[in-house]
C-alpha positions as CSV (number, residue, x, y, z in Angstrom):
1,X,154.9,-9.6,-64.4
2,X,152.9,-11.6,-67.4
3,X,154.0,-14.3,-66.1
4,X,153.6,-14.1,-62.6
5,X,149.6,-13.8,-63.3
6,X,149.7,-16.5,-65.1
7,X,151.2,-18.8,-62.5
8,X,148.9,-17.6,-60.3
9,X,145.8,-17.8,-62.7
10,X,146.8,-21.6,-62.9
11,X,147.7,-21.9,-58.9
12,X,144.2,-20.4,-58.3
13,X,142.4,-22.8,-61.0
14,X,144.1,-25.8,-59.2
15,X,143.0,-25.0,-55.6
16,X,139.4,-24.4,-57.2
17,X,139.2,-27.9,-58.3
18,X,141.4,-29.4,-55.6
19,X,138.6,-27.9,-53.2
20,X,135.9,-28.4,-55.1
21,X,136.6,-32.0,-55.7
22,X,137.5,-33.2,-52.3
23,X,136.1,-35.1,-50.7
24,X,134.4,-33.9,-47.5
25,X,134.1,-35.8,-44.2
26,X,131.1,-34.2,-43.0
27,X,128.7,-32.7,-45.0
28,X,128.4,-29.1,-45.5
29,X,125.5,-26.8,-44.0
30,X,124.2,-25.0,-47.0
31,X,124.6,-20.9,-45.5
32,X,124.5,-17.6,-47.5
33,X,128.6,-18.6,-46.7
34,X,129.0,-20.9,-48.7
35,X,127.6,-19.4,-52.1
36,X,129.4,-16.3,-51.2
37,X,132.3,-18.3,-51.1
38,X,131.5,-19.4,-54.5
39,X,130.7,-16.3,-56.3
40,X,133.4,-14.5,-55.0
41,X,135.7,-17.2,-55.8
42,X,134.3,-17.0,-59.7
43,X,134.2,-13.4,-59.5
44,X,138.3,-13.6,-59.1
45,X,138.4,-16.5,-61.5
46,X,136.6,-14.3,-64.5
47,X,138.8,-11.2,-63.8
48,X,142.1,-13.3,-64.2
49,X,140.7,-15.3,-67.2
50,X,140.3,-12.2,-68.8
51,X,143.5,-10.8,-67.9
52,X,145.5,-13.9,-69.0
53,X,143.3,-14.5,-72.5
54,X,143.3,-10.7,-73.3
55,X,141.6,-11.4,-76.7
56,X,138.9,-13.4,-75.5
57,X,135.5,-12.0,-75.4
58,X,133.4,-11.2,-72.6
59,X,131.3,-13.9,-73.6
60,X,133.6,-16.0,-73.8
61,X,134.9,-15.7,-70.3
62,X,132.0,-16.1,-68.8
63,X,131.1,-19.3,-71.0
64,X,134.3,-20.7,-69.9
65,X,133.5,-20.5,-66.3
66,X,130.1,-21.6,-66.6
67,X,131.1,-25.1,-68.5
68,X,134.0,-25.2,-65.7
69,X,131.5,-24.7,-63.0
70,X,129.1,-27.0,-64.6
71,X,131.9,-29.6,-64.9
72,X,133.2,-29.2,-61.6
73,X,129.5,-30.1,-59.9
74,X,128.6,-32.9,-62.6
75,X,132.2,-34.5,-60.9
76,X,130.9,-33.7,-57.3
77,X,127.5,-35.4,-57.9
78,X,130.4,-38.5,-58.2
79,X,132.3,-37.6,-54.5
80,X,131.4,-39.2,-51.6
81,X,129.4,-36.7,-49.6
82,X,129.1,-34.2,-52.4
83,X,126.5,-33.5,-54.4
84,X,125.0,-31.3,-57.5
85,X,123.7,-28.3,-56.6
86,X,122.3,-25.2,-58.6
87,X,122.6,-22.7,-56.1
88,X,126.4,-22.9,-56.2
89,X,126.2,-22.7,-60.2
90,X,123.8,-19.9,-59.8
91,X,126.1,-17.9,-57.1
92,X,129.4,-19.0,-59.6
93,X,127.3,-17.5,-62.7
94,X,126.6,-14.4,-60.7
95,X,130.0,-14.2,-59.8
96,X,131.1,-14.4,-63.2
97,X,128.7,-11.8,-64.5
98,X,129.7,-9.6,-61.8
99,X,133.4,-9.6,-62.6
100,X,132.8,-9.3,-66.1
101,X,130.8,-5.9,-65.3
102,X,133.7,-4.7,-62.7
103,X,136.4,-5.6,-64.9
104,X,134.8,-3.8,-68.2
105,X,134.0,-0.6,-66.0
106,X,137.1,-0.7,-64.0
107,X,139.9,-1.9,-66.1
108,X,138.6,-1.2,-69.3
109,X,136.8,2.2,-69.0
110,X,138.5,3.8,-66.0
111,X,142.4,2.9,-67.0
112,X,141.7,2.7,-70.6
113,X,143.2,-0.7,-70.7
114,X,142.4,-3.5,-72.0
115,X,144.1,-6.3,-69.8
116,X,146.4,-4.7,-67.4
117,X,149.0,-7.7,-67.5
118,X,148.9,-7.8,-71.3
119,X,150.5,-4.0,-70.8
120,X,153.3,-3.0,-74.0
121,X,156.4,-2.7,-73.5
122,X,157.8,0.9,-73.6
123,X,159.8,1.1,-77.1
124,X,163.5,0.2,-76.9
């Protein structure tokens, strides 16, 4: 099961950028879609992150997709027809906070866990 999540953790970080860094032929209309896109798309990324680097910190996680998010639109500012914008770091770092919170309250406090793909194997 391990390492199914993690083939999908680096699947999902590969469609991120491959999206992200395409370029577009028309230019897209800024809507409330397209930064819920993005923070629900970071919100997912955080919550596997977590699950994959169990020891990580909180912190940690959220750094990580920060600097990736802040990478990812320094690159776009690069692509034809794409451009830098805050609001799509600011909807990624609320997404990232926001799957921090449900994974600690969730994962963490509900199922006593802490990363539900890390689980122990049952003794032999």
């Amino acid at each position: 099961m391990r390492k199914l999540i993690i083939c999908y953790y680096i699947i999902y970080v590969l469609i991120i950028t491959y999206y992200s860094l395409t370029p577009e032929e028309n230019i897209i209309s800024e809507n409330v879609w397209d930064k819920a896109l993005h923070f629900f798309t970071y919100l997912f990324l955080v919550i596997l992150i977590k699950n994959v680097h169990t020891r990580l910190s909180y912190l940690t996680c959220v750094l990580i997709c920060c600097n990736y998010s802040f990478i990812i639109e320094c690159i776009q500012y690069f692509m034809p027809n794409r451009q830098f914008d805050f609001l799509d770091m600011l909807a990624n770092l609320l997404g990232t906070i926001l799957g921090v919170i449900i994974y600690y309250l969730i994962i963490e406090k509900f199922f006593n866990k802490s990363g539900w793909v890390a689980e122990k194997v049952v003794n032999k």
